[in-house]
DRENBALUM-891832 format. One record per residue (C-alpha): residue number from 1; residue in three letters; x, y, z. Coordinates in Angstrom, 3 decimals. Layout:
N
@pos = NUM; code = ala; u = X; v = Y; w = Z
...
END
This chain:
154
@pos = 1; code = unk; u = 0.000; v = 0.000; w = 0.000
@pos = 2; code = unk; u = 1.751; v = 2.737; w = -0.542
@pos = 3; code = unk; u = 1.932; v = 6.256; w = 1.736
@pos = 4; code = unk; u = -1.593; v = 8.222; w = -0.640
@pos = 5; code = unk; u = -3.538; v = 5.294; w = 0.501
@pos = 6; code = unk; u = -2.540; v = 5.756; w = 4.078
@pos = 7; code = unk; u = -3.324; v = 8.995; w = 3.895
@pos = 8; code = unk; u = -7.253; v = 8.188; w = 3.477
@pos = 9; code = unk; u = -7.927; v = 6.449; w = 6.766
@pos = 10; code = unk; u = -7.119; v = 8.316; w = 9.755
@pos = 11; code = unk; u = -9.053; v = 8.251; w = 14.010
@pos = 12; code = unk; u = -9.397; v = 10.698; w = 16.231
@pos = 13; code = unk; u = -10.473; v = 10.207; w = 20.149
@pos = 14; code = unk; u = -13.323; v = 11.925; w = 21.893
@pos = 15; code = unk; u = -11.861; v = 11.954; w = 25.818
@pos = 16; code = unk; u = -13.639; v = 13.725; w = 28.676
@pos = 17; code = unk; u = -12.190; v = 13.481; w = 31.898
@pos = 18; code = unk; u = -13.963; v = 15.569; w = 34.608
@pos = 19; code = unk; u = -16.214; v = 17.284; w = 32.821
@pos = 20; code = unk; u = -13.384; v = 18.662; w = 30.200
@pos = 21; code = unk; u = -12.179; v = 17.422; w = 26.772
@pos = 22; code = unk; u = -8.963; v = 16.841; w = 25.865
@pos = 23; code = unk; u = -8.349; v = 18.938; w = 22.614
@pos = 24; code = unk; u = -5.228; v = 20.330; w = 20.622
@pos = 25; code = unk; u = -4.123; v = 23.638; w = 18.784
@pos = 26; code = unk; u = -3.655; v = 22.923; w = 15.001
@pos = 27; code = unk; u = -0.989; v = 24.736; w = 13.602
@pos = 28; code = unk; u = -1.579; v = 24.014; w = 10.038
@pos = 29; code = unk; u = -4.192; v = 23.274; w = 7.673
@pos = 30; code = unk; u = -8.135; v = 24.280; w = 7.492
@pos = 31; code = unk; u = -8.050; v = 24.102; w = 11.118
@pos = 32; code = unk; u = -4.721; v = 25.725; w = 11.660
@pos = 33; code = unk; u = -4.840; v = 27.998; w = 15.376
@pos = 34; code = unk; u = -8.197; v = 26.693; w = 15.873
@pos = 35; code = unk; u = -9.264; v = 23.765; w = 18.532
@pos = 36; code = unk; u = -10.323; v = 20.290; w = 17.913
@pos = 37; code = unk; u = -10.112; v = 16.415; w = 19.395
@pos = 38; code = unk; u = -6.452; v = 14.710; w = 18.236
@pos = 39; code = unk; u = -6.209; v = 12.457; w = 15.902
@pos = 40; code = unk; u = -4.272; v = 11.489; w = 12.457
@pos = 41; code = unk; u = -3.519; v = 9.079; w = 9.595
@pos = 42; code = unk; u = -3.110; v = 5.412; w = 9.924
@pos = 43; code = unk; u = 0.357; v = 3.870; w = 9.233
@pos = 44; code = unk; u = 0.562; v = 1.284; w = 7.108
@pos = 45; code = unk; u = -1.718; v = -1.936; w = 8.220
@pos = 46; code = unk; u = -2.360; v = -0.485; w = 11.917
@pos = 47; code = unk; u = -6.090; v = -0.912; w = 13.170
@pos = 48; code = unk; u = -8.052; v = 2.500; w = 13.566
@pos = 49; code = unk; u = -8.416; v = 2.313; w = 17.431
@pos = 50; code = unk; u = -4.099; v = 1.554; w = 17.358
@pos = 51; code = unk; u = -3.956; v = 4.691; w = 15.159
@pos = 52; code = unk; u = -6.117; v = 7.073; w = 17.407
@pos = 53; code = unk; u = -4.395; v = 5.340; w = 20.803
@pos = 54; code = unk; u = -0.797; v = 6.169; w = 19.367
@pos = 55; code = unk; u = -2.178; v = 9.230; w = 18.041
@pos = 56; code = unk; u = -3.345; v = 11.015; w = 21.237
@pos = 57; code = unk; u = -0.337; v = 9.746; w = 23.172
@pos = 58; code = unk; u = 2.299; v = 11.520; w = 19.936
@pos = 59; code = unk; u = 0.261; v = 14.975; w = 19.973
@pos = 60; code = unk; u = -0.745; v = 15.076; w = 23.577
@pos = 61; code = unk; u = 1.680; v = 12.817; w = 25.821
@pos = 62; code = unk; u = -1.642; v = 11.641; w = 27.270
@pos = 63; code = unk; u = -2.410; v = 7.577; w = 26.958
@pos = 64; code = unk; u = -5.667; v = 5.957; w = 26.338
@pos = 65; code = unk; u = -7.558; v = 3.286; w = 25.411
@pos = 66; code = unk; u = -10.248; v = 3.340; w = 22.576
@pos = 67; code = unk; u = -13.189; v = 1.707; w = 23.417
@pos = 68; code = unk; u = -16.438; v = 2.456; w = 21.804
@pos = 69; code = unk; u = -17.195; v = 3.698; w = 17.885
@pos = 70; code = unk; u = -19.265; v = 6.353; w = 18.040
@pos = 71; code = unk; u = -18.567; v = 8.572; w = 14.695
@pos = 72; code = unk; u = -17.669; v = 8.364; w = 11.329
@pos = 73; code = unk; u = -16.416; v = 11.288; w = 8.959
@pos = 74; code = unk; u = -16.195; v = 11.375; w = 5.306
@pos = 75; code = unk; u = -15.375; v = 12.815; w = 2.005
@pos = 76; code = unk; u = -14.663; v = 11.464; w = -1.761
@pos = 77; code = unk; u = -11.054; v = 11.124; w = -0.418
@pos = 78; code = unk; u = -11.027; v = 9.888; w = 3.063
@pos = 79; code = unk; u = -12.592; v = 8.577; w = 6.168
@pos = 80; code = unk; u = -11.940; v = 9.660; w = 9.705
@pos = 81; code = unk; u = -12.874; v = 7.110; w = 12.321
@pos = 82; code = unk; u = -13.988; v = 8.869; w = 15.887
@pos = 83; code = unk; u = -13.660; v = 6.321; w = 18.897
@pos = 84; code = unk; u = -14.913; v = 7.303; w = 22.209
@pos = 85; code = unk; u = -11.861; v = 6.763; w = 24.657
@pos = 86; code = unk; u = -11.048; v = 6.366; w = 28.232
@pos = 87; code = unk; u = -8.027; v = 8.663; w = 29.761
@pos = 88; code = unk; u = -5.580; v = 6.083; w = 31.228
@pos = 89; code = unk; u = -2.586; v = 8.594; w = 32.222
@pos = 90; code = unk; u = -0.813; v = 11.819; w = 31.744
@pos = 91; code = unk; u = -1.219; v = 15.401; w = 31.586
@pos = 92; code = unk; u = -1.180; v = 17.294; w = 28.426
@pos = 93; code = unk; u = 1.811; v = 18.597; w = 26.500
@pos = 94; code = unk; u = 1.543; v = 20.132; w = 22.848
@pos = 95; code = unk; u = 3.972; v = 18.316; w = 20.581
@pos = 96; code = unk; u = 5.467; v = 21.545; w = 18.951
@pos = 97; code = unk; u = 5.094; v = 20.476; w = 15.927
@pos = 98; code = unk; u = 1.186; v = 19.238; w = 14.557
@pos = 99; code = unk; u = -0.129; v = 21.899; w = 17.844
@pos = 100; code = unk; u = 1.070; v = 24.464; w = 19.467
@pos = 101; code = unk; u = -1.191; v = 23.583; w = 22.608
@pos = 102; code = unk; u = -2.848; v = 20.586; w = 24.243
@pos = 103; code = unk; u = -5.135; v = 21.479; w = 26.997
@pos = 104; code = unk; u = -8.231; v = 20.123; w = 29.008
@pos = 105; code = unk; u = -11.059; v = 22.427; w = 28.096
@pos = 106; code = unk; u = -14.321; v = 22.872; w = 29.913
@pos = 107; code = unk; u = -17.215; v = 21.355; w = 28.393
@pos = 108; code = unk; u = -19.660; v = 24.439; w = 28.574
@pos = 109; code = unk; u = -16.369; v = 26.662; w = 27.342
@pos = 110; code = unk; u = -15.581; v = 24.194; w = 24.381
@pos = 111; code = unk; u = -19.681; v = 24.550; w = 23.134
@pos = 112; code = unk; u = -19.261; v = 28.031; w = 23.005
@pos = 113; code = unk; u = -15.628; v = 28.895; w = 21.740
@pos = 114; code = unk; u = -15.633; v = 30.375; w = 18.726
@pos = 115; code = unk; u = -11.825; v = 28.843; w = 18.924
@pos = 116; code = unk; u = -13.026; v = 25.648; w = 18.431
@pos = 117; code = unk; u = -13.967; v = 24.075; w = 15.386
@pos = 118; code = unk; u = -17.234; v = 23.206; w = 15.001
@pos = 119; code = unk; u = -16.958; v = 19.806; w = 14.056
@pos = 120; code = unk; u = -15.788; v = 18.866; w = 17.399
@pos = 121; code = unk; u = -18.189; v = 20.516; w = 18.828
@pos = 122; code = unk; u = -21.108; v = 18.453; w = 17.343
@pos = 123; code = unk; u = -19.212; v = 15.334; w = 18.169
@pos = 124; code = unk; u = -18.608; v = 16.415; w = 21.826
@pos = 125; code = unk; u = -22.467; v = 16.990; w = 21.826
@pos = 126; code = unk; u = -23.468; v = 13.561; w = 20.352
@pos = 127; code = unk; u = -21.005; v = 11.754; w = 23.083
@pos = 128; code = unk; u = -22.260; v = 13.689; w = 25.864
@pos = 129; code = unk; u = -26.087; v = 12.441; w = 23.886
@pos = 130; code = unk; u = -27.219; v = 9.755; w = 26.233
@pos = 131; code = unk; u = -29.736; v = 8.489; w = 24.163
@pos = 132; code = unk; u = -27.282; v = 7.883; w = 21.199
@pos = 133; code = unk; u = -25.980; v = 4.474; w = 20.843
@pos = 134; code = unk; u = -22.457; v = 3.913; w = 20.216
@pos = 135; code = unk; u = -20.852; v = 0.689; w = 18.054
@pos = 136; code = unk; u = -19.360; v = -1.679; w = 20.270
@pos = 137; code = unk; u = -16.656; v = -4.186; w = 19.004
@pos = 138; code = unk; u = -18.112; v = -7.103; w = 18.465
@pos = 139; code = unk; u = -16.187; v = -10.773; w = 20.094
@pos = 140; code = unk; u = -16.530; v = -12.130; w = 16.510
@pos = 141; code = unk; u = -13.345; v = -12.483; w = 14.444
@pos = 142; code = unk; u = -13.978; v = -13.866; w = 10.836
@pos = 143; code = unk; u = -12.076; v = -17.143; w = 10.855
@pos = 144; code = unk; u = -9.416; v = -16.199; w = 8.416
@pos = 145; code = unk; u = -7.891; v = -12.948; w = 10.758
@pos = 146; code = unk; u = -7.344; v = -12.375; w = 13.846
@pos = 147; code = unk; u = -8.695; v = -9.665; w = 16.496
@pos = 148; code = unk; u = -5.634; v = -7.640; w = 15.532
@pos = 149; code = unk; u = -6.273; v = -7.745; w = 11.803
@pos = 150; code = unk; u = -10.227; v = -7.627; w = 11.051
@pos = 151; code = unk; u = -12.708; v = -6.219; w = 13.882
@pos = 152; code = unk; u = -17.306; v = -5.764; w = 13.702
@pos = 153; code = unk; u = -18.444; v = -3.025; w = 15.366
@pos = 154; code = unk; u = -22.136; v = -3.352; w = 16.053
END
């Protein structure tokens, strides 16, 4: 596969811990100096909840564990995979490099911010959505993979 391909899949995280969500400070792109949940592109043949687990731990220094599916984004060209994950360790430090800050914002201050984009803020809303059902991993594993290579969500 080479790296365009790679480029098409990419996860993000949705993490609240205490009533705050982790987010970062893009420095480049459509996004660039705005606010949003971390995330990236898949390497080559890792799983979406690997990506956004190795993700939020390279732009954040925080760890976590992706549990639940609860979004998916996409365009002609790619498709963004938004897992619902639970904070395991660390505070948050901006990698210098993808952000220029990585922070723990207040819910009711993240809805509001014109600072953040507004994508996140919908998703933020549909996690914090009790009556919205999320995609749970499934124990099925087709018989020719294995739980680290092919995964349901239902």
């Amino acid at each position: 596969m080479d790296s365009m391909e790679n480029d098409r899949k990419s996860s993000a995280s949705c993490i609240i811990k205490e009533d705050k969500v982790l987010l970062v400070k893009h420095t480049y792109g459509a996004a660039a100096g705005k606010y949003l949940i971390p995330g990236g592109f898949s390497e080559e043949n890792e799983m979406p909840q690997v990506t956004t687990e190795r993700e939020v731990l390279e732009e954040t220094g925080v760890t976590v564990k992706a549990n639940d599916l609860f979004a998916v984004r996409f365009t002609c060209q790619e498709v963004w995979i938004i897992f619902v994950t639970e904070y395991v360790k660390g505070e948050p430090v901006s990698d210098h490099c993808e952000n220029e800050e990585a922070l723990f914002m207040p819910i009711d201050e993240l809805l509001v911010s014109e600072n953040v984009v507004d994508t996140t803020k919908e998703m933020v809303k549909s996690v914090l959505d009790v009556t919205k059902s999320v995609l749970k991993i499934s124990d099925f594993v087709n018989s020719r993979y294995d739980i680290g290579t092919w995964q349901l969500y239902i």
